[in-house]
N, CA, C and O atoms as CSV, one atom per row, in Angstrom:
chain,resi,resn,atom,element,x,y,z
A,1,UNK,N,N,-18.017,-19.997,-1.243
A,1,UNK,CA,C,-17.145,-18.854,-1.194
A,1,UNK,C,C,-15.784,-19.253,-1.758
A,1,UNK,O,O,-15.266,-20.254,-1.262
A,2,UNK,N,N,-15.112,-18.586,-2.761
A,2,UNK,CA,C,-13.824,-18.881,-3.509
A,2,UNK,C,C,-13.154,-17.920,-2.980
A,2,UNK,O,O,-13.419,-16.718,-2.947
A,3,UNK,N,N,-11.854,-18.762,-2.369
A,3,UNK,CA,C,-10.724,-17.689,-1.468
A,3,UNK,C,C,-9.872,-16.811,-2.494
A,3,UNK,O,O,-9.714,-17.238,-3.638
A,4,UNK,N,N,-9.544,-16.086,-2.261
A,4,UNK,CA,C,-8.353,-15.180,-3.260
A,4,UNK,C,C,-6.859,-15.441,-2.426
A,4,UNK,O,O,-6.258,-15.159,-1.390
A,5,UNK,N,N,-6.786,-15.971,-3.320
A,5,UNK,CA,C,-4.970,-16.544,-2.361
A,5,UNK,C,C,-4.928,-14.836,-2.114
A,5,UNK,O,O,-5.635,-13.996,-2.671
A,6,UNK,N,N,-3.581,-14.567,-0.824
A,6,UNK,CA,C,-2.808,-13.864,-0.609
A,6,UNK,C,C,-1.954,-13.687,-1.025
A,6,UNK,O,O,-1.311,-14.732,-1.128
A,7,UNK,N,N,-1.256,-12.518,-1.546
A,7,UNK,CA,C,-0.278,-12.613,-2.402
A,7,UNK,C,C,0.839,-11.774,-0.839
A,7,UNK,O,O,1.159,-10.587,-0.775
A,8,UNK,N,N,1.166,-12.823,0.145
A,8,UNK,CA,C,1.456,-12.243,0.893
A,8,UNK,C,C,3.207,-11.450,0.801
A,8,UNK,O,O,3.808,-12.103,-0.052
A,9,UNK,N,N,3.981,-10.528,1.268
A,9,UNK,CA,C,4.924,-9.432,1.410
A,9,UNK,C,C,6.089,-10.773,1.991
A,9,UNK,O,O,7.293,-10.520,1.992
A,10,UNK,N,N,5.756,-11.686,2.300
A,10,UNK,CA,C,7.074,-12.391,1.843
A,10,UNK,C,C,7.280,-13.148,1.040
A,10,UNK,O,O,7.707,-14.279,1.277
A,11,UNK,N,N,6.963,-12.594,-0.365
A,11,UNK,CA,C,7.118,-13.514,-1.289
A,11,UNK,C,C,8.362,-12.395,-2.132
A,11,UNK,O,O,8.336,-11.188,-2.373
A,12,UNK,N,N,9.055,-13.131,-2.316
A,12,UNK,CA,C,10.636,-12.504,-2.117
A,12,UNK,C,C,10.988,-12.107,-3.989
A,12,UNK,O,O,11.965,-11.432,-4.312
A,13,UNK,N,N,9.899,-12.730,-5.109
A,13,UNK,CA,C,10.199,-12.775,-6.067
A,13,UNK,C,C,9.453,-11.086,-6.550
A,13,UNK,O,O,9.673,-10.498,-7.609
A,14,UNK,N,N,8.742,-10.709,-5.644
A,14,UNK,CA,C,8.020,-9.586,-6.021
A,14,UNK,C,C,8.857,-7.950,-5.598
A,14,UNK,O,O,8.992,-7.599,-4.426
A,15,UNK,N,N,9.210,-7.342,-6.453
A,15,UNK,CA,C,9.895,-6.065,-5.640
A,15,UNK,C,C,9.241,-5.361,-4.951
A,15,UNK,O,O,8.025,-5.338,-5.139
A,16,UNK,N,N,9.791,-4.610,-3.998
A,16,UNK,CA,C,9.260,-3.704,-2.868
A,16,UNK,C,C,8.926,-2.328,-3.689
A,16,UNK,O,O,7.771,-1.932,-3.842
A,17,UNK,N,N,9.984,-1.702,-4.157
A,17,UNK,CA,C,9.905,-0.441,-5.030
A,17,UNK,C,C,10.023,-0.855,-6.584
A,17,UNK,O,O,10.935,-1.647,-6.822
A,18,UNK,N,N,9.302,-0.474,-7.588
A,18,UNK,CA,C,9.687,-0.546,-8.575
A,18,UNK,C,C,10.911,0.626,-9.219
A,18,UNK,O,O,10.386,1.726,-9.389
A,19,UNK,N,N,12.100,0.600,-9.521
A,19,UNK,CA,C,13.784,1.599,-9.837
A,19,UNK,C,C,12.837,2.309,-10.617
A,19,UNK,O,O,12.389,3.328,-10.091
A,20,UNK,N,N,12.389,1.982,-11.858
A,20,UNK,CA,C,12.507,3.162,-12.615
A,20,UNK,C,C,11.315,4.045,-12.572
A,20,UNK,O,O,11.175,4.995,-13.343
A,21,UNK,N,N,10.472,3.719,-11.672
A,21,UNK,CA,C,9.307,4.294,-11.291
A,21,UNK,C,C,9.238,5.061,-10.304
A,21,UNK,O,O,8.547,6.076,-10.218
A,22,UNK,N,N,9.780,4.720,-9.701
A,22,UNK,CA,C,11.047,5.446,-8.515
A,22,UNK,C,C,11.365,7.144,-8.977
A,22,UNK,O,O,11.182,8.320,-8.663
A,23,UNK,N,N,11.965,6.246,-9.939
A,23,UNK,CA,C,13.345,7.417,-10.431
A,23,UNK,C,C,12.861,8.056,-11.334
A,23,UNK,O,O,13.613,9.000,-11.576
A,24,UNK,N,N,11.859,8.055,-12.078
A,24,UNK,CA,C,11.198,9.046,-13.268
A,24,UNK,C,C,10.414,9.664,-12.128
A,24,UNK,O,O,9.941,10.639,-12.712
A,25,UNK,N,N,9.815,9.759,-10.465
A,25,UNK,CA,C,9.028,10.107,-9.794
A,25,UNK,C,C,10.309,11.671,-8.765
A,25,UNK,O,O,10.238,12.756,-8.187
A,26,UNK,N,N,11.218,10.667,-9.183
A,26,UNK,CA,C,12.664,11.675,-8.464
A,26,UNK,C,C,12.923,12.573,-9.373
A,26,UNK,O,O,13.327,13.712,-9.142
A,27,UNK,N,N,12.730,12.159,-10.301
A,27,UNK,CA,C,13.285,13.463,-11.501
A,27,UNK,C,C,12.262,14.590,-11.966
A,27,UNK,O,O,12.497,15.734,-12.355
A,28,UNK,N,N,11.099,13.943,-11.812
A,28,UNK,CA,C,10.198,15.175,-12.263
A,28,UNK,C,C,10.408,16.088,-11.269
A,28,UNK,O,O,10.905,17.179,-11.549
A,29,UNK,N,N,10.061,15.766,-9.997
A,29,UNK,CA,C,9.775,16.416,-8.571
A,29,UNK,C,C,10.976,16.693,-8.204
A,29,UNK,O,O,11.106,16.126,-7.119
A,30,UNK,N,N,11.866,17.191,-8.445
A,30,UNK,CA,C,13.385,16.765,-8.176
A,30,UNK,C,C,13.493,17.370,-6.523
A,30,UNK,O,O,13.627,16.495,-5.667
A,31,UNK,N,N,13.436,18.929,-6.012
A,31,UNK,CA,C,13.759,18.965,-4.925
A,31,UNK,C,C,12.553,18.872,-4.015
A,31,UNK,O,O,12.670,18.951,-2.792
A,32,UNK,N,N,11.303,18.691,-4.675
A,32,UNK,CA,C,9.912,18.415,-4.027
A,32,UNK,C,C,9.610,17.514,-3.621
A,32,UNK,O,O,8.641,17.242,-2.912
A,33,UNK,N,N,11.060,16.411,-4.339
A,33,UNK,CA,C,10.673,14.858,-3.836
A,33,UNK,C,C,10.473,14.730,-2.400
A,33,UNK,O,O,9.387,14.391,-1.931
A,34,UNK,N,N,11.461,14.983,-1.718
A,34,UNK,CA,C,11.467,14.677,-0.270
A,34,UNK,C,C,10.086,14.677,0.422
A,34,UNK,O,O,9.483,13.793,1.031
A,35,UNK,N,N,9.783,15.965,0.125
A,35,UNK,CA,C,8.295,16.441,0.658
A,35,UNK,C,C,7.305,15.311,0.249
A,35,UNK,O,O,6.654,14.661,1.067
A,36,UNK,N,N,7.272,15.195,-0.699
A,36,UNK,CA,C,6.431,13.919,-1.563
A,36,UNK,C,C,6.251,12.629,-0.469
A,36,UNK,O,O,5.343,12.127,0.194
A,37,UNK,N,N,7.811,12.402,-0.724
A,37,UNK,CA,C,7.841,10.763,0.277
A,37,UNK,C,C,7.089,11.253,1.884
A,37,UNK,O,O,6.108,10.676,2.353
A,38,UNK,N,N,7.691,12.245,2.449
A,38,UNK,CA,C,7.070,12.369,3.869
A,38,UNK,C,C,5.427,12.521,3.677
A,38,UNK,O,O,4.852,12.112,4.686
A,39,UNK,N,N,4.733,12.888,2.894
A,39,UNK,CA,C,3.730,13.178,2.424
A,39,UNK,C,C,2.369,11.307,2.666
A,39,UNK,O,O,1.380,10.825,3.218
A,40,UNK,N,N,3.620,11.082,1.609
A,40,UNK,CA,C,3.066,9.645,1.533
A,40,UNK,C,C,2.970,8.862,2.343
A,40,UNK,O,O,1.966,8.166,2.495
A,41,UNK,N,N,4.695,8.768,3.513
A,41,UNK,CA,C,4.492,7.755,4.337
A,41,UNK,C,C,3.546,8.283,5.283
A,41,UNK,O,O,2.737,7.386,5.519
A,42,UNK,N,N,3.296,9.228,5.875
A,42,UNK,CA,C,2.588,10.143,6.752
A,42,UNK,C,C,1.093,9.499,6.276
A,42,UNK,O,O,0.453,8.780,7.043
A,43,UNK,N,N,0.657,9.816,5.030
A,43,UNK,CA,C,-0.897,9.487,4.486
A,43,UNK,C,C,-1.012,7.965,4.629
A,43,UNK,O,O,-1.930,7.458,5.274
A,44,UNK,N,N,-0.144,7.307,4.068
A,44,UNK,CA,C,-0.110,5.839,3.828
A,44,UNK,C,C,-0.720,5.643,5.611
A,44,UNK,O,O,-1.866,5.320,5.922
A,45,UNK,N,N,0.234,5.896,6.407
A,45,UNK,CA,C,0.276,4.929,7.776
A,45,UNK,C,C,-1.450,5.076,8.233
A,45,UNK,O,O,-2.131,4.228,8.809
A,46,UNK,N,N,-1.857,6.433,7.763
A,46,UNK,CA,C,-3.335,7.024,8.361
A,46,UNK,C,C,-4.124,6.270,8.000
A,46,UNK,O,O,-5.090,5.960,8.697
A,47,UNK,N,N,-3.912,5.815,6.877
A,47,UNK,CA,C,-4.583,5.075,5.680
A,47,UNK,C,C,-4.803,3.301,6.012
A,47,UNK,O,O,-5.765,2.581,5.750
A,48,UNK,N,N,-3.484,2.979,6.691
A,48,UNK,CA,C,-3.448,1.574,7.447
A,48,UNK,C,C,-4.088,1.753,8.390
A,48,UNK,O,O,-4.911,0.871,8.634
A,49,UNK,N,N,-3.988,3.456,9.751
A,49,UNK,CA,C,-4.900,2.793,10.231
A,49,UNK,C,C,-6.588,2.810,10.167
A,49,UNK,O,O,-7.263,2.156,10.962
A,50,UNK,N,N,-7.037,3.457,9.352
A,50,UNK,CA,C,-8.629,3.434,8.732
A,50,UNK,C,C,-8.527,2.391,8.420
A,50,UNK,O,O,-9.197,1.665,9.154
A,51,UNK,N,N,-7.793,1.647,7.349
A,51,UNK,CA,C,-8.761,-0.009,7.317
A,51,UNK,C,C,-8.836,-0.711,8.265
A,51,UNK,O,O,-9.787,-1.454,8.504
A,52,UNK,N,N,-7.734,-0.563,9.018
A,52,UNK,CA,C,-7.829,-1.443,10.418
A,52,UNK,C,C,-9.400,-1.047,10.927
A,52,UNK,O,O,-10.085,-2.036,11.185
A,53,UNK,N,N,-10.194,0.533,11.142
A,53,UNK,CA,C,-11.165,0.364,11.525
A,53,UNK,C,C,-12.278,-0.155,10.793
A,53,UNK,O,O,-13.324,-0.605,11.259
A,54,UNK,N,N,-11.910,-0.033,9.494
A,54,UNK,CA,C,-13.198,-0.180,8.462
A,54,UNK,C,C,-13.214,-1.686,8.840
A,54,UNK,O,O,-14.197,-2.171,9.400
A,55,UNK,N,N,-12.041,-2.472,8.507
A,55,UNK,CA,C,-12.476,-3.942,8.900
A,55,UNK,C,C,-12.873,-4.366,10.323
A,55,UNK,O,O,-13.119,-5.571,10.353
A,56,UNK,N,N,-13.007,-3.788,11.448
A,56,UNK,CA,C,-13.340,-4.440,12.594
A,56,UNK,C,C,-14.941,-3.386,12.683
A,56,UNK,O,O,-15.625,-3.433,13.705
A,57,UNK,N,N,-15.251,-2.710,11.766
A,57,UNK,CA,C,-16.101,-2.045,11.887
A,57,UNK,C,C,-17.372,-2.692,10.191
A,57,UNK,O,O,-18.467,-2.287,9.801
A,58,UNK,N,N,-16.893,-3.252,9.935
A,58,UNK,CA,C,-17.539,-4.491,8.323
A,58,UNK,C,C,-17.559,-3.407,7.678
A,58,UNK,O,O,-18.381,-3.687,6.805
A,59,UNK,N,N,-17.136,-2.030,7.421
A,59,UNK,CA,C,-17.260,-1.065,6.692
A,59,UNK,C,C,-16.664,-1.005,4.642
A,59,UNK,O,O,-15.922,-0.169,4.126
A,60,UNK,N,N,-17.115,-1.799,4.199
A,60,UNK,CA,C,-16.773,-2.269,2.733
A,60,UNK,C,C,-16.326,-1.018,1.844
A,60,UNK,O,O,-15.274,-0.922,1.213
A,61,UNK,N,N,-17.215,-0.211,1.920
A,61,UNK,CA,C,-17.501,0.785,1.444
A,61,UNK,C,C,-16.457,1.779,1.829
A,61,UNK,O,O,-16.007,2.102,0.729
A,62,UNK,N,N,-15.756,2.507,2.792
A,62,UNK,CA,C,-14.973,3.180,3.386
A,62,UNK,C,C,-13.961,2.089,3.207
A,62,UNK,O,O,-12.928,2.664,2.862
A,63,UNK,N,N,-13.774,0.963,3.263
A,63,UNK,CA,C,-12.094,0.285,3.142
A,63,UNK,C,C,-12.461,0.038,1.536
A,63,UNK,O,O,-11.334,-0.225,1.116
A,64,UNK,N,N,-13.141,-0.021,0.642
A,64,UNK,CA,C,-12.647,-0.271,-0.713
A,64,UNK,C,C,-12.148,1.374,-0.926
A,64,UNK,O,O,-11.243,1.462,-1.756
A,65,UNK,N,N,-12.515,2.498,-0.412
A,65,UNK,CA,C,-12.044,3.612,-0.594
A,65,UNK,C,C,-10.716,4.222,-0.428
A,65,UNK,O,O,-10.114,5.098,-1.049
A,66,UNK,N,N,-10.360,3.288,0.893
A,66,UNK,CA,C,-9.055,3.980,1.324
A,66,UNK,C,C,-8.202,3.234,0.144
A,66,UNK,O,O,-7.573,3.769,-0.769
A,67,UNK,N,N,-8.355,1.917,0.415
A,67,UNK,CA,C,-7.685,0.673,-0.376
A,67,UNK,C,C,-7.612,1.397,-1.898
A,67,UNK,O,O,-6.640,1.197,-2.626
A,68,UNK,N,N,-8.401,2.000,-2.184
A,68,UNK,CA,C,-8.363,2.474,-3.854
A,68,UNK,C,C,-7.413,3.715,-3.658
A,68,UNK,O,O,-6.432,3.759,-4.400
A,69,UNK,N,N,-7.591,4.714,-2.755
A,69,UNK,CA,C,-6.126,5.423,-2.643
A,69,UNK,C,C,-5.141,5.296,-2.297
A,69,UNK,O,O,-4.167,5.983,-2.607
A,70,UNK,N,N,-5.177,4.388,-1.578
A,70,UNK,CA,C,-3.641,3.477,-1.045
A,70,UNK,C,C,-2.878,3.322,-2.157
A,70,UNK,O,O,-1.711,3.701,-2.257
A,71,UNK,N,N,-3.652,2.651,-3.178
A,71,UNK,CA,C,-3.012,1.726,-4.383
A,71,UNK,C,C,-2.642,3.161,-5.420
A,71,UNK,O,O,-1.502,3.172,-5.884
A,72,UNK,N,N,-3.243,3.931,-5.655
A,72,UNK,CA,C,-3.324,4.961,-6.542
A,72,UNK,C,C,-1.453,5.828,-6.260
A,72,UNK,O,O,-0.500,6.010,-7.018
A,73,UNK,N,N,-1.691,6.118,-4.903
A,73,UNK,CA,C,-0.664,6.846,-4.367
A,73,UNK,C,C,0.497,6.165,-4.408
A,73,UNK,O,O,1.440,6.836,-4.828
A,74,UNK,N,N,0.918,4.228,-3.887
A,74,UNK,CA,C,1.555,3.660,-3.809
A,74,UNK,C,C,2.285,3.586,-5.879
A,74,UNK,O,O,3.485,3.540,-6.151
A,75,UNK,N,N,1.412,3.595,-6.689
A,75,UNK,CA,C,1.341,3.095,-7.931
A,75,UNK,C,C,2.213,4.473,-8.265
A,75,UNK,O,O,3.251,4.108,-8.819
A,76,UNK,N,N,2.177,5.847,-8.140
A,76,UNK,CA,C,3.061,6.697,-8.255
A,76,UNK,C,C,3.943,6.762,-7.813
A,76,UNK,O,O,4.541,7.752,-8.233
A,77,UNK,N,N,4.722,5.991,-6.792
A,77,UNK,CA,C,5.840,5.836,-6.560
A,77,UNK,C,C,6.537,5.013,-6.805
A,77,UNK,O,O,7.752,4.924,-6.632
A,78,UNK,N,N,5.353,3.890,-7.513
A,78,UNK,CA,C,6.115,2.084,-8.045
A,78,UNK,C,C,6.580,1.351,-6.526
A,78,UNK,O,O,7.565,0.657,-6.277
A,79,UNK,N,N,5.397,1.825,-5.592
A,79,UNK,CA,C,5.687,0.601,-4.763
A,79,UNK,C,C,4.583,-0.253,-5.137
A,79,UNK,O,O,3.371,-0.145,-5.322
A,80,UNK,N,N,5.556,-1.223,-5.179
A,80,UNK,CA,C,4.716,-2.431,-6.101
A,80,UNK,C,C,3.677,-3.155,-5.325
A,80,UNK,O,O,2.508,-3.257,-5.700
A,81,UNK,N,N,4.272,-3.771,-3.965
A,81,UNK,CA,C,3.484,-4.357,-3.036
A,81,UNK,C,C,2.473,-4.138,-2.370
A,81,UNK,O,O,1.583,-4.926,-2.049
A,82,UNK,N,N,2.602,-2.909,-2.116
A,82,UNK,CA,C,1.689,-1.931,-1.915
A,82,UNK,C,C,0.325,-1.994,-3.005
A,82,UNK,O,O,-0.738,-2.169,-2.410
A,83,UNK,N,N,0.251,-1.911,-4.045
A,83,UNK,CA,C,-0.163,-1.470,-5.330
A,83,UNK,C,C,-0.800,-3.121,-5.427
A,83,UNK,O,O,-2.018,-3.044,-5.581
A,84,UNK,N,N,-0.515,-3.990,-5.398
A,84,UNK,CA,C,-0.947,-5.423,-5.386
A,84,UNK,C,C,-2.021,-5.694,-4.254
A,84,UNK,O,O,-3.211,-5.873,-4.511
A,85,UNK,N,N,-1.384,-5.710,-2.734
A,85,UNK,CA,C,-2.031,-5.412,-1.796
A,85,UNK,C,C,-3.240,-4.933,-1.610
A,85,UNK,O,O,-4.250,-5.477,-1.165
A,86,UNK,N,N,-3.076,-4.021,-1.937
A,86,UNK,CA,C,-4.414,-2.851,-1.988
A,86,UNK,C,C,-5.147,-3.116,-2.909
A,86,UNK,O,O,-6.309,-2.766,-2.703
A,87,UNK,N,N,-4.898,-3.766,-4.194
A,87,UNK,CA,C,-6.066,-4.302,-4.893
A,87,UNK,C,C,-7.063,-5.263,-4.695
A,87,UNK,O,O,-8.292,-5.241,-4.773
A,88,UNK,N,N,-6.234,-6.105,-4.423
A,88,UNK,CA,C,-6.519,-7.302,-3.723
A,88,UNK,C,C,-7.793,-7.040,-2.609
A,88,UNK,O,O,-8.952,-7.453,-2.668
A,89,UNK,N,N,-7.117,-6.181,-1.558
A,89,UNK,CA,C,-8.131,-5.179,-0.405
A,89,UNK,C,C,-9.504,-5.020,-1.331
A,89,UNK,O,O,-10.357,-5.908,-1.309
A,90,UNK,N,N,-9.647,-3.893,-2.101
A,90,UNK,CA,C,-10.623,-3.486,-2.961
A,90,UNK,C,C,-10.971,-4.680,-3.490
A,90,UNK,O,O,-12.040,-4.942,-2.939
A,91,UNK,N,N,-10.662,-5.691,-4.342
A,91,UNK,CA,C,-11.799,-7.073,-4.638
A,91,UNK,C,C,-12.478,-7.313,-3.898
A,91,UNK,O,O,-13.673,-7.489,-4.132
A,92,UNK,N,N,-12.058,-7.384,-2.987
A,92,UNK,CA,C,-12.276,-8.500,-1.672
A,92,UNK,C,C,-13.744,-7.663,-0.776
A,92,UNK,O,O,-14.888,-7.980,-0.452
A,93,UNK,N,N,-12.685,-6.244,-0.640
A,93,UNK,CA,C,-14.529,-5.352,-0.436
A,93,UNK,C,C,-15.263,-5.397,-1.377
A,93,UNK,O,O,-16.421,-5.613,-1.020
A,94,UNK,N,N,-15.123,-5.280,-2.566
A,94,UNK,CA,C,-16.900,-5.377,-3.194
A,94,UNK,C,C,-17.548,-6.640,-3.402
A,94,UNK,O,O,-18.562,-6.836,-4.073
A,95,UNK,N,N,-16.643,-7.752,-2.554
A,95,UNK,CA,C,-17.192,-8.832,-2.463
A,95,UNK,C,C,-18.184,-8.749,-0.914
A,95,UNK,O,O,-19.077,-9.524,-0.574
A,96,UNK,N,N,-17.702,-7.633,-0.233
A,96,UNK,CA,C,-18.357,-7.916,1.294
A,96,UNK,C,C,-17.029,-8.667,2.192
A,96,UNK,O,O,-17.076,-9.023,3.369
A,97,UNK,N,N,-16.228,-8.744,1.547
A,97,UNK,CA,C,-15.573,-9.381,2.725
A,97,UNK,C,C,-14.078,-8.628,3.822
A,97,UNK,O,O,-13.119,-9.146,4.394
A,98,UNK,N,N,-14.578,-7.210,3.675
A,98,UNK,CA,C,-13.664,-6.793,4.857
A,98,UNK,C,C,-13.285,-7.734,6.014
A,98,UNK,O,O,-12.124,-8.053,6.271
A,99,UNK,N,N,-14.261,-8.104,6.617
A,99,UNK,CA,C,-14.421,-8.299,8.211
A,99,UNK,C,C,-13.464,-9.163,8.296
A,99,UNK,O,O,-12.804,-9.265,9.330
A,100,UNK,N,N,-13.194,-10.081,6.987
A,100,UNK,CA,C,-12.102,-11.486,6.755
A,100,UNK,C,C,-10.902,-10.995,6.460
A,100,UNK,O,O,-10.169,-11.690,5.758
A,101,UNK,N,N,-10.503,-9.878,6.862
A,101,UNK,CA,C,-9.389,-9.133,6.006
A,101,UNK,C,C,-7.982,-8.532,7.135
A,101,UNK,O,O,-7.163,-7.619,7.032
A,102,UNK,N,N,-8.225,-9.473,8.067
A,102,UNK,CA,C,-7.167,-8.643,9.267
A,102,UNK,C,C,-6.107,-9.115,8.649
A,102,UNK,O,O,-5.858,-8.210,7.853
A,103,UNK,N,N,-5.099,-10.166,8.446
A,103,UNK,CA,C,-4.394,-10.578,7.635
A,103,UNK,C,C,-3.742,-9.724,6.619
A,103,UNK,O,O,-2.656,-9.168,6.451
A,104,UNK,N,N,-5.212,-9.901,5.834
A,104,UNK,CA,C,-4.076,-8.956,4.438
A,104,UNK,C,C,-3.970,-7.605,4.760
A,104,UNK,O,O,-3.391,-6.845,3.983
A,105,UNK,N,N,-4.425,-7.228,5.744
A,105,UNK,CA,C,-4.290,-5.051,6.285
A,105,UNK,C,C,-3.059,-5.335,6.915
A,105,UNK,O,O,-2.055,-4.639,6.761
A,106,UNK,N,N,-3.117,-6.352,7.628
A,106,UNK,CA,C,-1.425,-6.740,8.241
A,106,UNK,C,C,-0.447,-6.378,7.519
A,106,UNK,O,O,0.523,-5.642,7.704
A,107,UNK,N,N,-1.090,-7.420,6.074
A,107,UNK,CA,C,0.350,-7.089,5.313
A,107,UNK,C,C,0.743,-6.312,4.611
A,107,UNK,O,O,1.813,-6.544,4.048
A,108,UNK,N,N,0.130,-5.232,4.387
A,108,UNK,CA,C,-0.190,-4.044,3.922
A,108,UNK,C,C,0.371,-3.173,4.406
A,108,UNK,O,O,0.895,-2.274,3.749
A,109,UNK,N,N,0.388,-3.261,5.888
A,109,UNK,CA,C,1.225,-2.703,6.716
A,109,UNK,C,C,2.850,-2.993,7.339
A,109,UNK,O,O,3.687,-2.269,7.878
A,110,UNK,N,N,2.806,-4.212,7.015
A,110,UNK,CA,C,4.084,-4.824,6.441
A,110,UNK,C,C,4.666,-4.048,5.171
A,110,UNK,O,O,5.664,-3.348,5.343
A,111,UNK,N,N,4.227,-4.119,4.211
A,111,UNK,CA,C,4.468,-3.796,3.041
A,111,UNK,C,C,4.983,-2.618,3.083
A,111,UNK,O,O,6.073,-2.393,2.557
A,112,UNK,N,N,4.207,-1.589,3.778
A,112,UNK,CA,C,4.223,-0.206,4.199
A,112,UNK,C,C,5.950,-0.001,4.713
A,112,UNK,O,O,6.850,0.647,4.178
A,113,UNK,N,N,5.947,-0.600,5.603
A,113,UNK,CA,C,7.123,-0.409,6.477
A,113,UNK,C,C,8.226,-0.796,5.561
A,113,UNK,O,O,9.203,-0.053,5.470
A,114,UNK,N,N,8.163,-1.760,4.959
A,114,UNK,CA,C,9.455,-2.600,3.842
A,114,UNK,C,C,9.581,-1.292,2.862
A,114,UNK,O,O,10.703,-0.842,2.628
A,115,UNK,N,N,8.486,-0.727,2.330
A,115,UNK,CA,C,8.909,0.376,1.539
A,115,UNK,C,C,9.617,1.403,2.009
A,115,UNK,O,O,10.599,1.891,1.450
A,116,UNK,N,N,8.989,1.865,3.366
A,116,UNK,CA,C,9.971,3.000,3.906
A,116,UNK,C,C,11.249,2.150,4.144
A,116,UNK,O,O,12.227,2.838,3.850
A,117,UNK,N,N,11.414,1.575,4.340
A,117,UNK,CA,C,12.810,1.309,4.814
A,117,UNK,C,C,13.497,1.315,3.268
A,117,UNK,O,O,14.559,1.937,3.234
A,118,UNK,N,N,13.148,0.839,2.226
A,118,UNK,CA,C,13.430,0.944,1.312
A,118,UNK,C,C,13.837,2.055,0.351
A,118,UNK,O,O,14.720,2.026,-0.506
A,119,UNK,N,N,13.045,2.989,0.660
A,119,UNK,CA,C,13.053,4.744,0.119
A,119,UNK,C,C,13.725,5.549,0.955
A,119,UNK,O,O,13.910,6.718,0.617
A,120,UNK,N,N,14.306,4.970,2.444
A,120,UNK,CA,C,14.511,5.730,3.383
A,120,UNK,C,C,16.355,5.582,2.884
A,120,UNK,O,O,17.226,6.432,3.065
A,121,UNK,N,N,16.534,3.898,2.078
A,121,UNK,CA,C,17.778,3.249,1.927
A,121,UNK,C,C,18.250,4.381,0.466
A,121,UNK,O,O,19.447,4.600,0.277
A,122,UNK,N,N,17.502,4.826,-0.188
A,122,UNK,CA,C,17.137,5.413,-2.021
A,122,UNK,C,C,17.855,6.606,-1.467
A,122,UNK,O,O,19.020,6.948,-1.675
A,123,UNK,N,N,16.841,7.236,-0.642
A,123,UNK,CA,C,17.626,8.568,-0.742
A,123,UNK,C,C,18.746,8.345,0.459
A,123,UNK,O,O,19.363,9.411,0.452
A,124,UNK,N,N,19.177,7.716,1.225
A,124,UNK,CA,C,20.366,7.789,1.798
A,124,UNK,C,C,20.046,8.215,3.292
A,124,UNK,O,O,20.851,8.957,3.856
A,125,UNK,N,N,19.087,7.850,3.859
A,125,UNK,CA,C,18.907,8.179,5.194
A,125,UNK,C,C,18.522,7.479,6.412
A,125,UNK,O,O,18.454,8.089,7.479
């Protein structure tokens, strides 16, 4: 079995939000944004906690799923870590290896939280 390093949320060289991905996401949506972000963090957290069950439940199939919308949704807002994370998640299930995966859903959920605090810092609240 060949491990997939972790590309774990304290690695300080990686950004939390990507600016201009951000900000081309603020400008299209301009007063819809708000709605957007509550949208996301709201889905995102639901989303952390389904893998939490998919992995204590060996469910590969249902966590490469969420993990593939996690990343999709995160990738439109240019949260980066997120978007890494969650790929990582998805390899790792179509390898079979949820069940080994409490760790990286951790940090995922780490990740999660660093972004809101981050978007919460963007728009000023």
């Amino acid at each position: 079995m060949v491990d997939i390093p972790r590309n774990t949320v304290t690695n300080q060289t990686e950004e939390i939000v990507n600016h201009e991905q951000f900000e081309d996401m603020r400008d299209l949506l301009e007063e819809d944004f708000a709605d957007l972000i509550q949208v996301y963090m709201t889905d995102s957290q639901q989303r952390v906690a389904s893998l939490r069950i998919a992995q204590q439940e060996n469910d590969n199939t249902n966590g490469f799923e969420i993990a593939h919308a996690l990343k999709g949704a995160s990738a439109n807002l240019g949260t980066t870590q997120l978007v890494n994370l969650s790929s990582q998640l998805q390899k790792l299930c179509c390898e079979h290896r949820i069940s080994e995966q409490t760790a990286l859903i951790e940090d995922i959920a780490v990740a999660l939280q660093r972004a809101e605090q981050e978007i919460n810092q963007r728009l000023g609240q």
